[in-house]
C-alpha positions in Angstrom: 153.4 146.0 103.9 153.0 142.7 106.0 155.9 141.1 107.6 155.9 137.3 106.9 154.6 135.2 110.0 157.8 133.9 112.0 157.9 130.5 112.3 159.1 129.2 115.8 162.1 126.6 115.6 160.4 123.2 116.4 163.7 121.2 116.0 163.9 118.4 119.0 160.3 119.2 120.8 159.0 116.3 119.6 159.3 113.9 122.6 159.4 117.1 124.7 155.7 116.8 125.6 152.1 115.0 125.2 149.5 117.2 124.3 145.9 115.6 123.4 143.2 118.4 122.7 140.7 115.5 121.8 141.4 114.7 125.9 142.1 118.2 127.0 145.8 117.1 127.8 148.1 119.4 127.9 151.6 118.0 129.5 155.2 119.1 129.6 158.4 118.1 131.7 158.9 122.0 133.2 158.4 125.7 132.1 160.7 125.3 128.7 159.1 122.4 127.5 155.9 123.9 128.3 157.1 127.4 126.4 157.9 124.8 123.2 154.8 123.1 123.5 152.9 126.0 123.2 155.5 127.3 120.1 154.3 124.2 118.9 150.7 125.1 118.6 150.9 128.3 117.4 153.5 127.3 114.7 150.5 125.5 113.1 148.4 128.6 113.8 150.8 130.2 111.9 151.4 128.2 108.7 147.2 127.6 109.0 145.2 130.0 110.2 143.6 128.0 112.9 144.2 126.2 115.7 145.3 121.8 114.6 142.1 119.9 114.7 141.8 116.7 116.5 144.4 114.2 114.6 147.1 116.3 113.8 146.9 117.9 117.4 147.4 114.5 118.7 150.6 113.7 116.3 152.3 116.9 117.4 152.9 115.5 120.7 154.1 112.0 119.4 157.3 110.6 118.3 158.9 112.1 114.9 158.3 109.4 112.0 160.7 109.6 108.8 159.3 112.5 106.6 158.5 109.6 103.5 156.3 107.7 106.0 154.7 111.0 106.6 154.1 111.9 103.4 152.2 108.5 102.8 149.5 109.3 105.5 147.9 112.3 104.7 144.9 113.3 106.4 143.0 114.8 103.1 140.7 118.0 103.9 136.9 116.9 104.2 133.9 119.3 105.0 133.1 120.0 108.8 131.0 118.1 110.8 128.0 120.6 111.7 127.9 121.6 107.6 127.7 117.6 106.6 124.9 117.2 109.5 122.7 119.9 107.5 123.3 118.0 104.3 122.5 114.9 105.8 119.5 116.2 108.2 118.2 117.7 105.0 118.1 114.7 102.5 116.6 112.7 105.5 113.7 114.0 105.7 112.2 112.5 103.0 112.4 109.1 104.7 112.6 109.6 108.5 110.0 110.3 110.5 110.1 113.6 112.3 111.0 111.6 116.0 113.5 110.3 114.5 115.4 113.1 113.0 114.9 115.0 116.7 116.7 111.9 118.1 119.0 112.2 115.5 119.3 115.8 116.2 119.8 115.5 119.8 122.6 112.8 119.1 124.5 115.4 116.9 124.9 118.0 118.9 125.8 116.3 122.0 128.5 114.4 119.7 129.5 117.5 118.4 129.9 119.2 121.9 131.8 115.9 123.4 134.9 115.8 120.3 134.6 119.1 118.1 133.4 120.6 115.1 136.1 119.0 113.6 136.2 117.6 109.5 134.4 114.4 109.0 137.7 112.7 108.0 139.6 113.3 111.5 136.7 110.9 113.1 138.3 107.7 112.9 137.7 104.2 114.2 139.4 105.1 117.9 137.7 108.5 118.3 133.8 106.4 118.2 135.4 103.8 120.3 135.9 106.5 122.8 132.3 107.9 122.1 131.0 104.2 122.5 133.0 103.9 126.0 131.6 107.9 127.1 128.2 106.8 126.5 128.5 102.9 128.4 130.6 105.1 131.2 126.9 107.0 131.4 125.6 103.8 132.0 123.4 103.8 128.9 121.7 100.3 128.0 123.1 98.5 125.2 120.2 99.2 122.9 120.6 103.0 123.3 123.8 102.6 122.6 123.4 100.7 119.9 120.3 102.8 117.8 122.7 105.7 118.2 125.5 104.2 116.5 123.2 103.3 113.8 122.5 106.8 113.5 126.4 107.5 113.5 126.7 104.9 111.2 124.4 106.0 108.3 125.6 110.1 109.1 129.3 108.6 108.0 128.3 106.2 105.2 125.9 108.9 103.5 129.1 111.3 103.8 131.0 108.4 102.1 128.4 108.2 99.7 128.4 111.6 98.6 131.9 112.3 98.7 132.2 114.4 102.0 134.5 111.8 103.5 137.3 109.6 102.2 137.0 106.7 104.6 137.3 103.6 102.9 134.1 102.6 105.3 132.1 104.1 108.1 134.5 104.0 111.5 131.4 102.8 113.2 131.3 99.5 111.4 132.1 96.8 113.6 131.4 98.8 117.0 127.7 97.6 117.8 128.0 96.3 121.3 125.9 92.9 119.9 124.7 92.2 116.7 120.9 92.6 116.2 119.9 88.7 116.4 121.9 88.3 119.7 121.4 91.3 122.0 119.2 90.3 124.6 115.8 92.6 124.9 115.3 93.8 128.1 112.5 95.9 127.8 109.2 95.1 129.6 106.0 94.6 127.4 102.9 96.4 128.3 99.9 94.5 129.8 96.7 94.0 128.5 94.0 95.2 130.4 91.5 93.2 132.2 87.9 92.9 131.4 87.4 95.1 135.0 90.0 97.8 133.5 87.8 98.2 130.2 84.4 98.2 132.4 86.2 101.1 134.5 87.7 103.1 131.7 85.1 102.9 129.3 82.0 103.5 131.6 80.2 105.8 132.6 82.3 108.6 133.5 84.6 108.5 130.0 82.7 111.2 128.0 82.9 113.3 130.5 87.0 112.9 131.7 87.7 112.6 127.7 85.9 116.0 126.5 87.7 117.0 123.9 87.2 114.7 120.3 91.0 113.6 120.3 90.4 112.8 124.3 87.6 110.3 123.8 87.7 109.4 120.0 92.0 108.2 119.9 91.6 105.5 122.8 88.9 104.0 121.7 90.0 103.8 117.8 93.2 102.1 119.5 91.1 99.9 121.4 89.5 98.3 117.9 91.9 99.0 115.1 95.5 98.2 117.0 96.9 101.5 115.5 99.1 103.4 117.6 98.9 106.9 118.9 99.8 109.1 116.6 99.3 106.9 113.5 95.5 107.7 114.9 96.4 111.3 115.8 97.9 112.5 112.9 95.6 110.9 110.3 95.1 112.8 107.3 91.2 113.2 107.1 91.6 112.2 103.2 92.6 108.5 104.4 89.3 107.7 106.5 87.6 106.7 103.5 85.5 103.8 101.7 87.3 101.2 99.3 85.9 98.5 97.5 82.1 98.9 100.2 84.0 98.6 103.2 84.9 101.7 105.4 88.6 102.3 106.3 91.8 104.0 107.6 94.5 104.0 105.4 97.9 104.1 107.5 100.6 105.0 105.5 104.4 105.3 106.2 104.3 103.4 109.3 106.8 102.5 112.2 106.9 99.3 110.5 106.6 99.8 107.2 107.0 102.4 104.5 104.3 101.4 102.2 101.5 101.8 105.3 98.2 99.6 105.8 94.7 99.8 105.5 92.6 99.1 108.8 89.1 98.5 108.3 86.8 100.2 110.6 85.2 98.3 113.2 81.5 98.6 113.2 81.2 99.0 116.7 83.3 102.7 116.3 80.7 103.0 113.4 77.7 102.8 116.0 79.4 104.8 118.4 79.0 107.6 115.5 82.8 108.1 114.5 82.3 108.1 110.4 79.7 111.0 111.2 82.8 112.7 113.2 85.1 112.0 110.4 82.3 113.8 108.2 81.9 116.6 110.3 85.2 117.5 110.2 85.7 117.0 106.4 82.9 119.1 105.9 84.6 121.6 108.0 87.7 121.5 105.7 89.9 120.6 107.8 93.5 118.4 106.9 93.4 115.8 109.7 90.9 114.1 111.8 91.8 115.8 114.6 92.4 119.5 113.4 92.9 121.7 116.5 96.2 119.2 117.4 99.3 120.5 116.9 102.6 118.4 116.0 105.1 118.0 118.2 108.4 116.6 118.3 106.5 113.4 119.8 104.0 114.2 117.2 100.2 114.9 117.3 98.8 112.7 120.2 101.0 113.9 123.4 97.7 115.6 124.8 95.6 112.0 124.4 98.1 110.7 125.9 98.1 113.1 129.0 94.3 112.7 129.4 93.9 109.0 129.2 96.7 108.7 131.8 95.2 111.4 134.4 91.9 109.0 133.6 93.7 106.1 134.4 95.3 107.3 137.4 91.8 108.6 138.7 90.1 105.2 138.3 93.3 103.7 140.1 94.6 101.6 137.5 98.1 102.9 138.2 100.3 99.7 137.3 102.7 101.3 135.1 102.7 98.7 132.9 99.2 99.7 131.9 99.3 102.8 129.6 98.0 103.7 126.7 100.1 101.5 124.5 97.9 98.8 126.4 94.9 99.5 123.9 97.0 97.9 121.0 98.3 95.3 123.4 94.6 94.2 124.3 93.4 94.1 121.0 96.4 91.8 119.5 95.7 89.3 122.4 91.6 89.3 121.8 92.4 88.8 118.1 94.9 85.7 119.4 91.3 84.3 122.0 88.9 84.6 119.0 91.5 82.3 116.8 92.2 84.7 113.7 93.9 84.2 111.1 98.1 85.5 112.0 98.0 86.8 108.9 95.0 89.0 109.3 95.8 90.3 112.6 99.5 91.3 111.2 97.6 93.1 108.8 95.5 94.7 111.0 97.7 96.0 113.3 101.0 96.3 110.9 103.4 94.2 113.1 105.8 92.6 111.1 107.6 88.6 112.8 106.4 89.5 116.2 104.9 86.7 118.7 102.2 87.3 120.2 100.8 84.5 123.5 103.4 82.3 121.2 101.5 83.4 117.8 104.5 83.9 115.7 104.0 86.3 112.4 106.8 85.2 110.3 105.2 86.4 106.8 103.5 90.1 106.0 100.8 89.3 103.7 99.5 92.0 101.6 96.6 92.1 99.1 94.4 90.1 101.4 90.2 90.9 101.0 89.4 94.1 102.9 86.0 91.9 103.8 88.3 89.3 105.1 89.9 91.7 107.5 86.6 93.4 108.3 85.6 90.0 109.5 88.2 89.2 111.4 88.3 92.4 112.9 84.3 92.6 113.7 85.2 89.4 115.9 86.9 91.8 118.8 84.4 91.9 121.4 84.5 94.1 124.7 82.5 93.8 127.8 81.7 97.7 128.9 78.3 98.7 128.3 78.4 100.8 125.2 75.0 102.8 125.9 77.2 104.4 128.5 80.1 105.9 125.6 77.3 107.3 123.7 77.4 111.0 123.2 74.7 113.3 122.1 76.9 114.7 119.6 79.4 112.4 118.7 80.4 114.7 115.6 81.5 117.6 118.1 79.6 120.3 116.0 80.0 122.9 118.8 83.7 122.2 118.9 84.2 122.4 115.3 82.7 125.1 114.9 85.0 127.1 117.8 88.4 125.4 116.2 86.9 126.9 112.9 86.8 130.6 114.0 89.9 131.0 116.0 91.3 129.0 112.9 90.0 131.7 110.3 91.0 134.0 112.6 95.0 133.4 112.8 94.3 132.9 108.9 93.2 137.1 108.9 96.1 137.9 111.4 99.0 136.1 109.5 97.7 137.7 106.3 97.9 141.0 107.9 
């Protein structure tokens, strides 16, 4: 038969000690004090069957209060932090894109291993203010700190909206080291590049440094539509297609908006032979434009990436605010020299109030004529000799035709 658990005596240890495990501080006047400090903690082992978690640690070293006063503060039992951070990582998936819920991720665990797997209600107002001070004691920038309190934010208000949590509102709320409107951007904004840099990159020697069809076909896609990286990388091969005569890319659930845009295809990516590519691989059967890329946490177009900066580096161009992001960059500031319409070119490439060479874009407008866009879009001009881009098989048969068999072929060895 089991003998009861003995319950030390914990009469007059109150003000004994100060013991913090949300700190790591442990502290007692001398060897008894320590001795009842430590009867302390496993009295609550005892009556609980783990060690206190972060809030009722803390009271054990604090001054008695009268028991009525106690009784009116209960902290209520709530689920665990890791098993709310699966219900929450799981629901957001339907509306986050995958970098975000890595970031997300990332900013979970490292919260976790800073304050404990503790229950979601012990995470009070006090306990992010000292997460907020860990992070600005990194010397994070204020709009890191800042997105990831947002993140923090909508964790605890999604746990108060489903009842993991009884918080009357998120402890996060009120903690944002500016408010949106004020805080003061700091970032540097990618260049354009120069009529020289287009001549360089897109001469001679670009079908040849760019051999591969997401190598030489992403850039120059950014270079006339605006779109960004993987919006172009991870296309769904279904969404290069014709509407209403004009041929287009349909961009949906984009950084800036959830119900996408459609980009009409600039004719000179049409000369250059890129709807025969976007045939090629339909015919193929493949998902996405670019088949043989694999998604990442950074998504589809990391190795693009790679190759237009090793090309960029090897032609010299090595100011580092000249990147790839510089294609869209270029393209909003042509569309700004050849006088189009804001409206159009927010459309075209899907920014939403930004200012552009003091163009400010204040209203998204939807619905416009696709051979309105076309038209403004056709009015992009480049310099660089195109005769030089041309490729003797722009529809990368031979390559197709490889990704096809090792793509049957891990097909026949998963099946078996």
């Amino acid at each position: 038969m089991n003998q009861p658990t003995k319950i030390p005596n914990l009469d007059g240890i109150a003000n004994k000690f100060e013991l913090d495990l949300s700190r790591g501080i442990m502290k007692a006047d001398g060897a008894e004090d320590h001795a009842r400090m430590i009867e302390a903690i496993e009295a609550y082992k005892a009556i609980n069957g783990r060690l206190p978690p972060l809030q009722e640690a803390m009271n054990m070293g604090r001054p008695a209060q009268p028991l009525p006063e106690l009784l009116k503060r209960p902290v209520a039992r709530s689920m665990v932090f890791s098993e709310a951070i699966k219900g929450y990582l799981a629901e957001k998936q339907h509306d986050n894109a995958k970098r975000t819920l890595y970031e997300k991720g990332l900013l979970f665990d490292e919260f976790k291993g800073l304050l404990g797997d503790l229950e979601v209600n012990l995470f009070d107002k006090p306990t992010l203010v000292q997460w907020k001070n860990h992070e600005m004691n990194k010397g994070a920038g204020a709009s890191r700190i800042n997105k990831r309190l947002g993140f923090l934010n909508d964790f605890f208000n999604w746990c108060i909206g489903n009842g993991h949590s009884q918080h009357q509102a998120s402890p996060v709320e009120g903690l944002l080291i500016s408010t949106k409107g004020k805080l003061k951007k700091k970032q540097e904004h990618w260049k354009s590049f120069s009529d020289d840099d287009l001549k360089a990159i897109f001469g001679a020697g670009y079908p040849k440094a760019m051999p591969k069809p997401d190598h030489y076909w992403i850039p120059l896609v950014a270079l006339y539509s605006g779109a960004r990286l993987n919006e172009i990388a991870g296309l769904p091969i279904e969404q290069v297609r014709m509407i209403d005569g004009d041929q287009v890319m349909e961009f949906k659930e984009t950084k800036t908006s959830t119900e996408g845009r459609i980009v009409p295809i600039h004719q000179t990516l049409i000369d250059l032979g890129f709807l025969a590519y976007a045939e090629q691989v339909r015919g193929a059967g493949a998902e996405r434009l670019f088949p043989h890329l694999v998604d990442g946490n950074n998504g589809y177009g990391k190795n693009a990436a790679r190759q237009f900066a090793l090309w960029l580096d090897d032609l010299g161009i090595t100011d580092r605010l000249k990147v790839f992001h510089s294609t869209r960059s270029t393209i909003i500031t042509r569309l700004h020299n050849a006088d189009a319409n804001p409206a159009h070119a927010m459309q075209i490439t899907g920014h939403e109030g930004v200012q552009v060479q003091n163009m400010h874009f204040q209203t998204y407008t939807h619905g416009m004529g696709l051979a309105q866009l076309r038209d403004t879009l056709n009015r992009v001009r480049y310099s660089f000799d195109l005769e030089a881009l041309r490729l003797e098989d722009p529809k990368y048969q031979a390559f197709l035709r490889r990704w096809n068999i090792q793509n049957e072929r891990k097909k026949r060895l998963n099946k078996s």
